[in-house]
N, CA, C and O of each residue as an XYZ file, in Angstrom:
468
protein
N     -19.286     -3.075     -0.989
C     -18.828     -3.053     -2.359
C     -19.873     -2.315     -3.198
O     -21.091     -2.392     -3.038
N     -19.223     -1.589     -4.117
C     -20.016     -0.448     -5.331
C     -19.910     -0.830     -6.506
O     -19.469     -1.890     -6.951
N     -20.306      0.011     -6.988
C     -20.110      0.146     -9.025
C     -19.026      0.966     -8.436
O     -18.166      0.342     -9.058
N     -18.361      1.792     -7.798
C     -17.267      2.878     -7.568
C     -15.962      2.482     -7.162
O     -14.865      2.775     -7.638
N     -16.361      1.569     -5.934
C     -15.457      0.846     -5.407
C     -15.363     -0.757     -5.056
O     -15.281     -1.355     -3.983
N     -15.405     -1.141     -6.254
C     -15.596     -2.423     -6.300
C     -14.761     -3.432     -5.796
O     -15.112     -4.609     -5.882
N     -13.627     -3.087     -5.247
C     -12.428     -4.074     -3.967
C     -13.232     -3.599     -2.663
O     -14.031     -2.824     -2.138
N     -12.076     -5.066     -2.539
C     -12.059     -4.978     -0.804
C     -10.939     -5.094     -0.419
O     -10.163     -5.988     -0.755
N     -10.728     -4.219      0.317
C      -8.884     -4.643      1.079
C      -9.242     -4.511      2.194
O     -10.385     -4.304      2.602
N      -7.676     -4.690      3.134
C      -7.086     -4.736      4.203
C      -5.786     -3.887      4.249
O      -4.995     -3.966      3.309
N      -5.525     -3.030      5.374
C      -4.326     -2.159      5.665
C      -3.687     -2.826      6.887
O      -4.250     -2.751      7.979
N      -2.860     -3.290      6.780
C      -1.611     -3.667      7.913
C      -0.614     -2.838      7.738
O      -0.162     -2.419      6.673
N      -0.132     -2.510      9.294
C       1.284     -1.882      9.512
C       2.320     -3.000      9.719
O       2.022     -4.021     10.337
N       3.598     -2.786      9.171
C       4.189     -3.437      9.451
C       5.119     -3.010     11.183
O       5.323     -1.931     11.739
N       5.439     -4.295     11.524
C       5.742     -4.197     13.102
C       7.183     -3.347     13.419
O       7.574     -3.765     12.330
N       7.818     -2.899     13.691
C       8.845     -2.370     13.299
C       9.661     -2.230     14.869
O       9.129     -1.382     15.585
N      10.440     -2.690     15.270
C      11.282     -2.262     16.699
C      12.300     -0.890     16.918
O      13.456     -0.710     16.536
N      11.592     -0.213     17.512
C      12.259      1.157     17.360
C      13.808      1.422     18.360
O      14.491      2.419     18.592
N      13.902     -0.166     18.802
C      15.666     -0.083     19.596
C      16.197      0.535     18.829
O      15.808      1.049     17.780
N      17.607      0.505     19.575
C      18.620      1.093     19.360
C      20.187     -0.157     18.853
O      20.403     -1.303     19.248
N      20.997      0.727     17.857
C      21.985     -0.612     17.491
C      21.526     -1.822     16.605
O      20.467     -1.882     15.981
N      22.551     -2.817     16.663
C      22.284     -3.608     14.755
C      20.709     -4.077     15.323
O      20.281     -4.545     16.377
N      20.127     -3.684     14.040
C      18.679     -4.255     13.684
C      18.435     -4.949     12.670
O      17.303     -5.080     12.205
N      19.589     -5.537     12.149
C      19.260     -6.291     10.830
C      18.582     -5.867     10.128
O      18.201     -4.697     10.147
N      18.161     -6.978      9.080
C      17.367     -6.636      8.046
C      16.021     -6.066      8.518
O      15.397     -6.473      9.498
N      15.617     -4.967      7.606
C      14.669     -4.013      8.464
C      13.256     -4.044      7.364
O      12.108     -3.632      7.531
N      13.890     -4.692      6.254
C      12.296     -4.819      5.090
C      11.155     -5.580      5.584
O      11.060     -6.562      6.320
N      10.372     -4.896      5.009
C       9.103     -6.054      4.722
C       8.841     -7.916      4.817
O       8.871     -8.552      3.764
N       8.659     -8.452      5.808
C       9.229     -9.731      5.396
C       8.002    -10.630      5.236
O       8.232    -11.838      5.169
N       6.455    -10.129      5.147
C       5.575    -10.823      4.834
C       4.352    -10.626      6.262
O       4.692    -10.591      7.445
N       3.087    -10.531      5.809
C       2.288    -10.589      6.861
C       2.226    -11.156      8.181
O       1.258    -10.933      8.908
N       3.253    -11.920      8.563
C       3.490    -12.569      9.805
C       4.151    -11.196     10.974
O       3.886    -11.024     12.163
N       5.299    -10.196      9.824
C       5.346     -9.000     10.402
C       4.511     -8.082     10.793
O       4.957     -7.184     11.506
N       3.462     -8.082     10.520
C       2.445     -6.813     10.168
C       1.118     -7.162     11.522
O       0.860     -8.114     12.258
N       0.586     -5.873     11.300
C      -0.512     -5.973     12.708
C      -2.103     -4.868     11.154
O      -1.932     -3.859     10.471
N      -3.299     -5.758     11.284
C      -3.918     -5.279     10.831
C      -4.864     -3.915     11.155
O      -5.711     -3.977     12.046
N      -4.713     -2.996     10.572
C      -5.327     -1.961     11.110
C      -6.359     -1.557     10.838
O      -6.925     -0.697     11.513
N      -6.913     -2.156      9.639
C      -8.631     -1.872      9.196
C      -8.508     -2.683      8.157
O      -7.611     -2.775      7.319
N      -9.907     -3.501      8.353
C      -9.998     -4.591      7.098
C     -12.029     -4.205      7.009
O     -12.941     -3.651      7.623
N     -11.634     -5.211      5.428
C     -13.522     -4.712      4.937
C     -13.622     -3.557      4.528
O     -14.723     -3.006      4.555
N     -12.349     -2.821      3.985
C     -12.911     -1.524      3.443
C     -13.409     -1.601      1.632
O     -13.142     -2.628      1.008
N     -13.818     -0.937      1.235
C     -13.812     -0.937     -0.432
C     -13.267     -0.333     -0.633
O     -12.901      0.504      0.192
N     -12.815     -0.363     -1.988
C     -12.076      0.212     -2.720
C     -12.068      0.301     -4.133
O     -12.567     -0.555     -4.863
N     -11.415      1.495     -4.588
C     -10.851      1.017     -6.043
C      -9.325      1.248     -6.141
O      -8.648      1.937     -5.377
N      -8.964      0.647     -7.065
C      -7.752      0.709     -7.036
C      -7.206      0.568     -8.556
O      -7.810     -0.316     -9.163
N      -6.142      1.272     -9.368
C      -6.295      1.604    -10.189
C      -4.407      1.770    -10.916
O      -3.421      2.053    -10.236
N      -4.424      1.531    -12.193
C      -2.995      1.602    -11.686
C      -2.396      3.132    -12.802
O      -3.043      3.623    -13.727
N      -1.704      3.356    -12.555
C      -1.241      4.636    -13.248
C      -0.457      5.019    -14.648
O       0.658      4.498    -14.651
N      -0.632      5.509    -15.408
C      -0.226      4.855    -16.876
C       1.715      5.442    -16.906
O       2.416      5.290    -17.906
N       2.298      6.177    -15.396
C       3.339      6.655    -15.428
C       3.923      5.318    -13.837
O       3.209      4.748    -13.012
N       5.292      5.288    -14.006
C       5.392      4.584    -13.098
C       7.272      5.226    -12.185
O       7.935      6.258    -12.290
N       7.440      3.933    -11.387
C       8.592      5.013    -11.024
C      10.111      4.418    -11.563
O       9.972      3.239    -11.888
N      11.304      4.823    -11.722
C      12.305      4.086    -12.406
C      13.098      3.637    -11.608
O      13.346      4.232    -10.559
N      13.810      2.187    -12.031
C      14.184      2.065    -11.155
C      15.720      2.466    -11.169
O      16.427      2.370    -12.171
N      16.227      3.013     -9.705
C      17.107      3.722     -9.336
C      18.915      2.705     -9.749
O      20.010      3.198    -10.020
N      18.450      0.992     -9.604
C      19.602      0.646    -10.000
C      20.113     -0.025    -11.711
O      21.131     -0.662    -11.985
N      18.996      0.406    -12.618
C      19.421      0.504    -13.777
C      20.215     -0.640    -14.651
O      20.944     -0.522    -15.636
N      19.725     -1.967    -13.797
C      20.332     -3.511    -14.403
C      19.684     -3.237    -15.827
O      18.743     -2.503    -16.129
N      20.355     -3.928    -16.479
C      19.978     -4.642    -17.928
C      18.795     -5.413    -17.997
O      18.060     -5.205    -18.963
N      18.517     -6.134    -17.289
C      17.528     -6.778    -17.115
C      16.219     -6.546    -16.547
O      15.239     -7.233    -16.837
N      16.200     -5.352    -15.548
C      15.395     -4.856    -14.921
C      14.167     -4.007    -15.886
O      14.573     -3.402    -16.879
N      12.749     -3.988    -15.576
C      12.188     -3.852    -15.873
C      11.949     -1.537    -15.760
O      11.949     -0.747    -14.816
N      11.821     -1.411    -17.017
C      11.710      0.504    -16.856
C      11.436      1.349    -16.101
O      12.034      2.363    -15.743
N      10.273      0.819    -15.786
C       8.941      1.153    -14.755
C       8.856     -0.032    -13.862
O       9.109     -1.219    -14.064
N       8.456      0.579    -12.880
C       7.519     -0.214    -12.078
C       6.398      0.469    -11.794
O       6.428      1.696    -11.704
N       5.625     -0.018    -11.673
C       3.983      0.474    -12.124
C       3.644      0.984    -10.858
O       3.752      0.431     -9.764
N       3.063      2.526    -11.240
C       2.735      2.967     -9.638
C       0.796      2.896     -9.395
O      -0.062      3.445    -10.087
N       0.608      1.964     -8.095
C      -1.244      1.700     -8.438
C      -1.618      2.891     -7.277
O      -0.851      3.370     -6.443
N      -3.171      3.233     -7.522
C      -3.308      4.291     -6.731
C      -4.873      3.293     -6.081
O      -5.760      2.686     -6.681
N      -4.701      3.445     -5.164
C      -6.119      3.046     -3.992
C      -6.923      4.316     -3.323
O      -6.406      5.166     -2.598
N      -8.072      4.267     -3.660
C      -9.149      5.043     -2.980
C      -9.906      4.314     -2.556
O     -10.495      3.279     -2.868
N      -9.796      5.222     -1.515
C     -11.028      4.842     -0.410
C     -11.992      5.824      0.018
O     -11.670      6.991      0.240
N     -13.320      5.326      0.156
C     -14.220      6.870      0.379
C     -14.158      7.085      1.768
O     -14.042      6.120      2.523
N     -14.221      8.240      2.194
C     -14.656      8.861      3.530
C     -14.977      8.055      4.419
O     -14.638      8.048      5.603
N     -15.795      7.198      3.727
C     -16.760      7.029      5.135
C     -15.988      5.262      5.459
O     -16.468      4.661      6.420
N     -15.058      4.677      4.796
C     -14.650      3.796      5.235
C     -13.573      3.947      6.236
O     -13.434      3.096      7.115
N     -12.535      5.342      6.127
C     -11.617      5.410      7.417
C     -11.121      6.835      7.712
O     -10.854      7.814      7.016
N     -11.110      6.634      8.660
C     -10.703      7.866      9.204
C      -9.541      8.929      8.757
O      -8.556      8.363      8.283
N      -9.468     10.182      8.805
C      -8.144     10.967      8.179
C      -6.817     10.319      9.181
O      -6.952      9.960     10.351
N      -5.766     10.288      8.528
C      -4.792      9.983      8.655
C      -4.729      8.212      9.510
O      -3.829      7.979     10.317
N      -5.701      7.235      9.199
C      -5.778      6.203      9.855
C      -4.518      5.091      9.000
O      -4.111      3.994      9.381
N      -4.080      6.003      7.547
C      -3.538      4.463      7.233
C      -2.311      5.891      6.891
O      -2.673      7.039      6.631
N      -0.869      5.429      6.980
C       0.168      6.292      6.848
C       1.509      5.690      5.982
O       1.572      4.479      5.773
N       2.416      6.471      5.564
C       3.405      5.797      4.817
C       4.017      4.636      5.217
O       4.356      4.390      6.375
N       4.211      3.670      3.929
C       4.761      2.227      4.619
C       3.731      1.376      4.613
O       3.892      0.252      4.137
N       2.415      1.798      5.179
C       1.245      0.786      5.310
C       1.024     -0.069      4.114
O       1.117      0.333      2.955
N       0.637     -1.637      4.589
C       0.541     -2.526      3.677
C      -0.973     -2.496      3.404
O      -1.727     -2.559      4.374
N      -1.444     -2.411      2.239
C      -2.677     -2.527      1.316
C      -2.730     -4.304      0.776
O      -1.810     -4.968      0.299
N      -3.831     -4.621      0.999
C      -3.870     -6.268      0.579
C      -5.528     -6.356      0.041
O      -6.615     -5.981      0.480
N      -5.182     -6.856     -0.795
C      -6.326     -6.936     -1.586
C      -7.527     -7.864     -1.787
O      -7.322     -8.914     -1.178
N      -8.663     -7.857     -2.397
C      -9.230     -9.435     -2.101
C      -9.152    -10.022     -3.294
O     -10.204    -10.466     -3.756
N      -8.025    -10.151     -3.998
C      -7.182    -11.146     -4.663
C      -5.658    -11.640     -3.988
O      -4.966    -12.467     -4.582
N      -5.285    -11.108     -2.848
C      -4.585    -11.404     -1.946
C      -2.783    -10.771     -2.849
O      -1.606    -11.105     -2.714
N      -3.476     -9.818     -3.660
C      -2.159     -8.814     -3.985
C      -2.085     -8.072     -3.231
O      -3.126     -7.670     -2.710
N      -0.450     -7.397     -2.706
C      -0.360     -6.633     -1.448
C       0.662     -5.397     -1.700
O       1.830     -5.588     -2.039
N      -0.017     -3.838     -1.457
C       0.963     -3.284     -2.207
C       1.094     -2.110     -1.070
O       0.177     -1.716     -0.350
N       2.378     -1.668     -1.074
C       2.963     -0.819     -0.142
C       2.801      0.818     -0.472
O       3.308      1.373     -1.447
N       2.065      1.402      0.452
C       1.894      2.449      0.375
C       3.137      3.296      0.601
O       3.955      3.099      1.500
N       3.203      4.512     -0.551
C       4.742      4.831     -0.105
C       4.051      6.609     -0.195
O       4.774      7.558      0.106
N       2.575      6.807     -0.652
C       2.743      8.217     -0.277
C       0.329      8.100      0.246
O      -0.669      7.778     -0.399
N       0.546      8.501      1.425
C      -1.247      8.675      1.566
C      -1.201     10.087      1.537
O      -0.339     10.872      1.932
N      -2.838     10.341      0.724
C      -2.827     11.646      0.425
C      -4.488     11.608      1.059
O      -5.099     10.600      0.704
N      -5.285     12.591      1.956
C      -6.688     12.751      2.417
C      -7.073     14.115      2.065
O      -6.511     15.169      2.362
N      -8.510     13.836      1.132
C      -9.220     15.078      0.600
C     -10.748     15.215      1.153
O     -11.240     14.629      2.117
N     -11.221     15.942      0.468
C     -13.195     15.826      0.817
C     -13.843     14.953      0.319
O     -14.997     14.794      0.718
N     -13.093     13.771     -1.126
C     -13.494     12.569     -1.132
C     -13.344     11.139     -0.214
O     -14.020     10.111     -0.173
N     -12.446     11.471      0.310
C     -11.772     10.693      1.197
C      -9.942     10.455      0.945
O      -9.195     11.416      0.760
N      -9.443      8.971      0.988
C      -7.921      8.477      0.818
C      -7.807      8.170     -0.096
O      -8.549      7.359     -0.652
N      -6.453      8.917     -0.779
C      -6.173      8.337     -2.294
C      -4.341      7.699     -1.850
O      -3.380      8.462     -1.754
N      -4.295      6.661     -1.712
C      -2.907      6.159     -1.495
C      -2.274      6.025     -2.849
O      -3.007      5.573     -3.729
N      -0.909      6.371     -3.207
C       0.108      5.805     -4.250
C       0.767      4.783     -3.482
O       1.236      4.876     -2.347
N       0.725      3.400     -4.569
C       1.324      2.353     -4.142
C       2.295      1.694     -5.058
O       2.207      1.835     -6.277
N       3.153      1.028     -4.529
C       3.398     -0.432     -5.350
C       3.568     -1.399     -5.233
O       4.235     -1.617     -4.221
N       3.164     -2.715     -6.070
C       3.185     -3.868     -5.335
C       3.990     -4.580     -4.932
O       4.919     -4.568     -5.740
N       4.338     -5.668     -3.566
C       4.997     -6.210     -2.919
C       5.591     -7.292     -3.679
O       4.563     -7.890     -3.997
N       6.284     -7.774     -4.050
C       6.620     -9.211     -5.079
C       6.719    -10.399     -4.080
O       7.422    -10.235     -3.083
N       6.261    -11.235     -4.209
C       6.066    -12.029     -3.403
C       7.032    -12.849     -2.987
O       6.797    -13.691     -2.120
């Protein structure tokens, strides 16, 4: 942990069966699904002042949903170690789904959003 990157998370994949024919429900159904793929990293994580809309447009539904962005430096994981879909969990035990990883010469900048519990 930094003045830079002051979290700590965890990246789990979720488990996914690549058969063939009905597969039921195929979402997210909570860490009991998931296999951890690197934990103890730092981070920051940050959330974005634009977010994404949502596509079914209830009355009730909220405008935005807030899109958070996670960095990670270099030297905590490897290029392409965490990939779309991957679950981000936090050490406040918020858990947010990576839906785009992006790797530069700083290291991983994931766009996320969070899982509702």
């Amino acid at each position: 942990m930094s003045f830079l990157y002051p979290r700590v998370i965890s990246i789990s994949r979720p488990n996914i069966d690549p058969g063939i024919g009905d597969q039921g429900y195929g979402a997210i159904r909570g860490p009991v699904d998931e296999t951890i793929v690197l934990s103890g990293l730092n981070a920051s994580i940050q959330r974005d002042r634009q977010g994404q809309r949502n596509p079914v447009g209830l009355p009730t539904d909220a405008a935005y949903k807030p899109i958070w962005h996670v960095y990670i430096p270099g030297s905590q994981a490897t290029r392409d170690s965490v990939i779309a879909n991957d679950v981000v969990t936090d050490d406040l035990g918020i858990r947010y789904q990576c839906f785009m990883p992006y790797w530069d010469s700083l290291g991983c900048h994931l766009s996320c959003i969070v899982l509702e519990p």
